[in-house]
C-alpha distance (Angstrom), angle and dihedral (degrees) to the residues before:
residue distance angle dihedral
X1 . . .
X2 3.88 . .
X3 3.72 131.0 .
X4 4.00 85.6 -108.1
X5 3.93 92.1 56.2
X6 4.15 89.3 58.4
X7 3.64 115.0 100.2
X8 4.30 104.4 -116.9
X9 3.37 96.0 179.7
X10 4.08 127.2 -115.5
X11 3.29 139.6 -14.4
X12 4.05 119.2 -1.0
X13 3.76 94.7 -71.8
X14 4.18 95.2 93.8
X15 4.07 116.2 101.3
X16 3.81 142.7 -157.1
X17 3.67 124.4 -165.0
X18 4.02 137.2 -177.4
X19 3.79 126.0 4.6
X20 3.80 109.7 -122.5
X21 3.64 127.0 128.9
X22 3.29 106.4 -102.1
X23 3.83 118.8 64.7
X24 3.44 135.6 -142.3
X25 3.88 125.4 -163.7
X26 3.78 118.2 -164.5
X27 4.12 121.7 -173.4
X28 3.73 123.6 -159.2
X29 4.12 126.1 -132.0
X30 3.67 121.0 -107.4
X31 3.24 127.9 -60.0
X32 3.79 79.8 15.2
X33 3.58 130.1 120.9
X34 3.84 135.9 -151.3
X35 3.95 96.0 -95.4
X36 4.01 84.6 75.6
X37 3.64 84.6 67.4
X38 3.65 100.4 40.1
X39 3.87 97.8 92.9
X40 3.92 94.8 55.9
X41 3.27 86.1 38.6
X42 3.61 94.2 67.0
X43 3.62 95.7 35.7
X44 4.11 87.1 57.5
X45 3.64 88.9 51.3
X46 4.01 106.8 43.8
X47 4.07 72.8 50.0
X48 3.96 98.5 57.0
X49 3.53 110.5 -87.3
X50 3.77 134.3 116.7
X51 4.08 97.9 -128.7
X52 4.13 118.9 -157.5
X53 3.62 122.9 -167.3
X54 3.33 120.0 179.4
X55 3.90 130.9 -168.8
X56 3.93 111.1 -123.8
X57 4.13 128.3 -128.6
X58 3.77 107.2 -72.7
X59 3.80 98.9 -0.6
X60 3.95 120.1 119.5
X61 4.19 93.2 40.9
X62 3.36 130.0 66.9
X63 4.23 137.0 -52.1
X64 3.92 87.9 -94.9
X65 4.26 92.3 54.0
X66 4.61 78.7 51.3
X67 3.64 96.9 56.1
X68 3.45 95.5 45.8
X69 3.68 90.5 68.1
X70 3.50 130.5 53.7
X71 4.07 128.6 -154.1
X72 4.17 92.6 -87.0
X73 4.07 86.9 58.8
X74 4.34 82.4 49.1
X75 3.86 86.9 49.6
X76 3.84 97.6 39.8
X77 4.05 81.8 53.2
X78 3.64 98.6 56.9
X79 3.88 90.8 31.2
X80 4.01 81.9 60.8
X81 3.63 92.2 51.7
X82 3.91 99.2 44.1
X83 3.88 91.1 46.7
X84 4.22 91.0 60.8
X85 3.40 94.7 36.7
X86 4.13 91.6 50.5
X87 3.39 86.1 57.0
X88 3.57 95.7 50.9
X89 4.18 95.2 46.3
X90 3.16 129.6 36.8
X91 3.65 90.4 -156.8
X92 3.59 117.2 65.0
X93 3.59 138.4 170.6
X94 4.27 124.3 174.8
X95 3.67 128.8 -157.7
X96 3.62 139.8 150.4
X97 4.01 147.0 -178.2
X98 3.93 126.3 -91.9
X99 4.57 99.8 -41.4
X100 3.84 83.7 7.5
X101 3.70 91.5 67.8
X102 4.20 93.1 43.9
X103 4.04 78.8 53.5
X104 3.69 91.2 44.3
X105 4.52 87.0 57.4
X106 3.78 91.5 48.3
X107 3.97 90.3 50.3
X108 3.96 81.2 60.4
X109 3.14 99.7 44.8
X110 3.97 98.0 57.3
X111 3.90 88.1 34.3
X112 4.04 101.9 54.4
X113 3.71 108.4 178.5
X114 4.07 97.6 8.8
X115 4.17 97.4 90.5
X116 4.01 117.5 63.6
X117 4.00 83.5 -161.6
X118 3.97 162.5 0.4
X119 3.28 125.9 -118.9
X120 3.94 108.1 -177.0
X121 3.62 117.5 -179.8
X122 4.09 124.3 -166.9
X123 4.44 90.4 -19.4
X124 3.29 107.9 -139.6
X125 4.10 106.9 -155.6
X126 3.97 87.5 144.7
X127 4.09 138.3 -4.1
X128 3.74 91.9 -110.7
X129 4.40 92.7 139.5
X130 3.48 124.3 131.4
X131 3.79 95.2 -106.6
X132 3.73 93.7 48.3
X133 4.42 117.8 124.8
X134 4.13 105.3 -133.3
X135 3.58 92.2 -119.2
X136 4.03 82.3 72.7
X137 4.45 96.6 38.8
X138 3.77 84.0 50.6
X139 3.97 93.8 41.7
X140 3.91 93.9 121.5
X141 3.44 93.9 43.0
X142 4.06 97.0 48.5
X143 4.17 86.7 36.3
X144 3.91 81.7 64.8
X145 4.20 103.6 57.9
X146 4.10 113.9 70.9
X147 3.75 113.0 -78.2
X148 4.03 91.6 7.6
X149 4.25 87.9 125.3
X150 4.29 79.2 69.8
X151 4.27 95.3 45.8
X152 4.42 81.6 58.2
X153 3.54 104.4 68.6
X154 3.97 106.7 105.7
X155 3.74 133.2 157.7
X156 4.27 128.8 -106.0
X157 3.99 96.9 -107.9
X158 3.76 126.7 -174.9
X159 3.06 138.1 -37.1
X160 4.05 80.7 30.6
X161 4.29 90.4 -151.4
X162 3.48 88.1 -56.8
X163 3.63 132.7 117.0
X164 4.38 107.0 169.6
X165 4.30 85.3 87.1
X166 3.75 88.0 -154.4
X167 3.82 87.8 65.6
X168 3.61 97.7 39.9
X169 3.85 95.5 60.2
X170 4.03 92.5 42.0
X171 4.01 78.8 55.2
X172 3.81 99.1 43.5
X173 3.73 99.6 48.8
X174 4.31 89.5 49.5
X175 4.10 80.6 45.0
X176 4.32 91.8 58.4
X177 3.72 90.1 36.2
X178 3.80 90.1 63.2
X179 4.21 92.3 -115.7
X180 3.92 94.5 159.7
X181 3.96 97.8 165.6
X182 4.07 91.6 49.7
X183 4.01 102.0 34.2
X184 3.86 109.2 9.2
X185 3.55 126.0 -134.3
X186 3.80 130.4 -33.6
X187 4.02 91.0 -152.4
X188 3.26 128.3 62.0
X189 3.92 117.3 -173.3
X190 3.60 132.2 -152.7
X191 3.29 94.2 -110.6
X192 3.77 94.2 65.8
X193 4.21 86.6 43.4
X194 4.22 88.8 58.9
X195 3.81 91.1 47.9
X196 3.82 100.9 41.3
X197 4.24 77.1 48.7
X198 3.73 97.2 54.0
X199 4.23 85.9 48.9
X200 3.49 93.4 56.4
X201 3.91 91.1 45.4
X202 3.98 91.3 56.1
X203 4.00 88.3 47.0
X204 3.48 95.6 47.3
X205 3.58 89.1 55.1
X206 3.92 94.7 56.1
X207 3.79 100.9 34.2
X208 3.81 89.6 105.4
X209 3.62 95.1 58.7
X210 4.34 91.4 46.3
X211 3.63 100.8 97.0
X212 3.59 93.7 160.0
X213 3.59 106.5 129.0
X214 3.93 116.1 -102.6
X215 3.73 144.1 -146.7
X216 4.16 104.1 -164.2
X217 3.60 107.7 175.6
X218 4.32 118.7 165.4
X219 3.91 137.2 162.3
X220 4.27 110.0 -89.5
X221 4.16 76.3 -150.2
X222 4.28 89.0 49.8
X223 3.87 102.8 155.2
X224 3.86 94.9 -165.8
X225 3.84 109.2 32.4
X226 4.03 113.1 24.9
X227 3.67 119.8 -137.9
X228 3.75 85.6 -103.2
X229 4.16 73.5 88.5
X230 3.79 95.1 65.1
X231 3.43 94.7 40.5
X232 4.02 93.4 58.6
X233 4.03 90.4 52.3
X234 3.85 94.5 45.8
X235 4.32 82.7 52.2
X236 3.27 94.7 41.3
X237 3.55 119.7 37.0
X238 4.14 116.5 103.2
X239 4.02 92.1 -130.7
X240 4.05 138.3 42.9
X241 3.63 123.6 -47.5
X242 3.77 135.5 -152.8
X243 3.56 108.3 -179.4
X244 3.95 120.4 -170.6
X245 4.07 113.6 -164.8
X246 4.65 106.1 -159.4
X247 3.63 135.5 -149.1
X248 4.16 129.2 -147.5
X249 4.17 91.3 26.6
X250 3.43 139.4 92.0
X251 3.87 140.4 -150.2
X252 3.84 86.9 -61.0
X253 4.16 95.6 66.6
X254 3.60 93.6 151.4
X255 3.82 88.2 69.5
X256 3.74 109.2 16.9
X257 3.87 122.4 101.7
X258 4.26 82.3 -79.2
X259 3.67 94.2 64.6
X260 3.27 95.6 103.9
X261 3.90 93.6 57.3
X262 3.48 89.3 53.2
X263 3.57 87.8 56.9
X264 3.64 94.7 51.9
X265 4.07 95.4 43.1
X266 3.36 93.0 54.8
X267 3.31 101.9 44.4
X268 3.77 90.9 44.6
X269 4.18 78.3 53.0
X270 3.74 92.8 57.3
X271 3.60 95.9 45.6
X272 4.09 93.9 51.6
X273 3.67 92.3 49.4
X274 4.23 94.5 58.9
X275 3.84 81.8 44.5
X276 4.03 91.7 57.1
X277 3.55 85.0 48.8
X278 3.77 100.8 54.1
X279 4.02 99.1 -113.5
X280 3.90 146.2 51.1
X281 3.64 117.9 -143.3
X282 3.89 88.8 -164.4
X283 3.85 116.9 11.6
X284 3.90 107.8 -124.1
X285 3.97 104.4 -118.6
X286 4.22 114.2 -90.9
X287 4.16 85.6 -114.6
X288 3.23 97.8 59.8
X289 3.68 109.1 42.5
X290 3.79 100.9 65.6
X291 3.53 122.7 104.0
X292 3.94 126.3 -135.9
């Protein structure tokens, strides 16, 4: 099986990078898109990896292509994905950004024993950030009262999870101009809320019995999803934890002027879990193994 014979979702969006053994898929958050990913991405492949990211159902059009999926079509996306590139590696570690990494969790929990490793970006259990309207803190609450799914729908406002300003306003102006494939999109309705609630419900439930080892790495200055988020993994998760709190980013670490140690943590990550093993299919290159 090729790269081109493994399912990357809709659309043309969807991305594989680098050619080494052992294979690393990354999922973006919702109403995300695979650019989001792109820079670790990269970083994971100049360092050895094979890196798959794969757009999910209804993401990368508009609000109307969201809510006609629901968080099972997400999964079955990235389930897609994992299941062609499992057969393709033996060696395979999952991770994503903000709902990508909740999806990431339930892909180990219905795969025990197929993923060498987590990789969970900026968790998002609950929009609890600094920069976050009530309607959204209170989302479970207000999901719960008759027509609260239509009181959820809010607008992406400044600083859009990302502190490195140059960024931000590349990212805002392709937000207004309707880019969904680069930027995502600026609305996100309640409809999306309720469903990326009910995930997080059914991988609450099974954290305890995910002992996959995981990487959970998110902003101390988060302005969507407080650390409160990476605390509740690290407590709750079934197997070890190593739990990395960063300065100067925001929710959007994958990008933001951190990216880089994200790189370099979970690569460092990858490297250490071979060596706990007893063997390294593909040595993780010297640059990107050292920790800060």
């Amino acid at each position: 099986m090729n790269a081109a014979e493994i399912d990357m979702g809709e659309g043309s969006a969807g991305f594989v990078l680098g050619s080494g053994e052992v294979a690393v898929l990354l999922i973006h958050g919702l109403t995300g898109t695979p650019t989001e990913l792109r820079r670790v991405a990269m970083g994971l492949a100049k360092a050895g990896c094979t890196v798959y990211v794969p757009t999910l159902a209804g993401h990368c059009g508009n609000n109307a292509d969201l809510q006609a999926t629901g968080w099972r079509d997400w999964y079955e996306s990235a389930r897609n994905t994992f299941v062609g590139v499992r057969r393709k590696h033996p060696h395979v570690f999952v991770g994503g950004l903000s709902m990508g990494a909740v999806l990431s969790m339930y892909l180990a929990a219905e795969h025990p024993g197929q993923i060498e490793g987590l990789l969970l970006y900026s968790t998002t259990l609950r929009y609890d950030g600094w920069n976050m309207p009530w309607v959204a803190k209170l989302s479970s609450l207000v999901m719960s009262i008759p027509y609260g799914v239509h009181l959820c729908r809010f607008n992406e406002k400044s600083p859009f999870g990302i502190k490195d300003e140059r960024l931000r306003a590349i990212v805002e102006r392709q937000m207004k101009a309707g880019e969904s494939s680069n930027a995502g999109l600026l609305t996100m309705s309640g409809v999306s809320v309720r469903e990326l609630h009910r995930l997080v419900a059914a991988v609450k439930k099974r954290m305890p019995q995910i002992t996959t080892q995981a990487l959970v790495l998110h902003s101390k200055e988060d302005d969507i999803t407080s650390a409160w988020n990476a605390d509740y993994v690290e407590r709750k998760l079934g197997g070890p934890v190593v739990k990395v709190l960063l300065d100067d980013c925001y929710h959007m670490i994958t990008v933001d002027l951190q990216y880089r140690r994200v790189v370099e943590l979970s690569a460092d990550f990858i490297q250490h879990r071979f060596m706990q093993q007893g063997y390294a299919p593909q040595p993780v290159r010297k640059e990107y193994r050292q920790l800060a």
